[in-house]
RODO-2510 file (C-alpha; in nm, 4 decimals, decimal comma):
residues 61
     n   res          X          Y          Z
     1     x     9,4645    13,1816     8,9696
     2     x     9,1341    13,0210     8,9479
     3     x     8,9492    12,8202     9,2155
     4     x     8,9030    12,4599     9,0949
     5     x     8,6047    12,3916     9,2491
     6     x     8,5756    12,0232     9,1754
     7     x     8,8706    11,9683     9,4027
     8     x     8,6771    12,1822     9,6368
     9     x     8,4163    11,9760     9,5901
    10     x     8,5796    11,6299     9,6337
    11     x     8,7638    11,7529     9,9329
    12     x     8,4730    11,9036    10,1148
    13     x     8,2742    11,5122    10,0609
    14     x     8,5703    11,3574    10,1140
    15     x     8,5976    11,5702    10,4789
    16     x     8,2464    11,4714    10,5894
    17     x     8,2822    11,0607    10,4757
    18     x     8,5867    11,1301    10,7264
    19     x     8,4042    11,2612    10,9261
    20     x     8,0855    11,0332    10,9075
    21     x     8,2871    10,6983    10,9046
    22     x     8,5378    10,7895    11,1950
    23     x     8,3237    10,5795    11,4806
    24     x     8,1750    10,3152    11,2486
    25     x     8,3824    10,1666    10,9820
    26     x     8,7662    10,2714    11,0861
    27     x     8,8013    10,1493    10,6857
    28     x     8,6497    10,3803    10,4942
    29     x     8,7719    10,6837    10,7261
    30     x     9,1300    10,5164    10,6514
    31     x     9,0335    10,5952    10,2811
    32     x     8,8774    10,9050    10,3028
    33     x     9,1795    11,0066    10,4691
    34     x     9,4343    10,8770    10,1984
    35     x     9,1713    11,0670     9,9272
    36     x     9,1932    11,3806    10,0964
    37     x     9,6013    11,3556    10,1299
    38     x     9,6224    11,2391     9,7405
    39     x     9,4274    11,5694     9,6156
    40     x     9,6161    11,8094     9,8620
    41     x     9,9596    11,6493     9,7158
    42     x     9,7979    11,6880     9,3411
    43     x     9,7460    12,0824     9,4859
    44     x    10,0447    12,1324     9,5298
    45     x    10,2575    11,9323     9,2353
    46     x     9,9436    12,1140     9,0212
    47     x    10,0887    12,4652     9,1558
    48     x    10,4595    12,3130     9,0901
    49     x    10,4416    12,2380     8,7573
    50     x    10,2656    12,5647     8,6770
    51     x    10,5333    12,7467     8,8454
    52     x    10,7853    12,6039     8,6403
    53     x    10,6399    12,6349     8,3041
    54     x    10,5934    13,0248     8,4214
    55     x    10,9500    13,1078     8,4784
    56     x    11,0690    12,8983     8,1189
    57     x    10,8540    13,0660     7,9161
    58     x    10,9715    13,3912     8,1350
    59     x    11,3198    13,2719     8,0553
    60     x    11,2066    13,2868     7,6480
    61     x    11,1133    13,5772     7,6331
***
């Protein structure tokens, strides 16, 4: 599996707005957090549905 390294990418900015906004604007941090949470879950339902089409076309063969 290839690394997808415009998630990488979005995660790693999305890391240091969290971690640039913590003390000042409680806000954006709140955001950043909810940003990095929605492309972790996207991982993962990503690797799921990969997974699945794997083993049916495993299954047709």
């Amino acid at each position: 599996m290839s690394v997808n390294w415009w998630r990488v990418a979005r995660i790693a900015c999305y890391v240091l707005l969290l971690i640039s906004a913590i003390g000042d604007n409680l806000l954006v941090a709140i955001i950043a957090a909810i940003a990095i949470a929605l492309d972790i879950i996207e991982y993962f339902w990503d690797r799921y549905k990969r997974n699945q089409n794997n083993q049916q076309s495993a299954g047709e063969k």
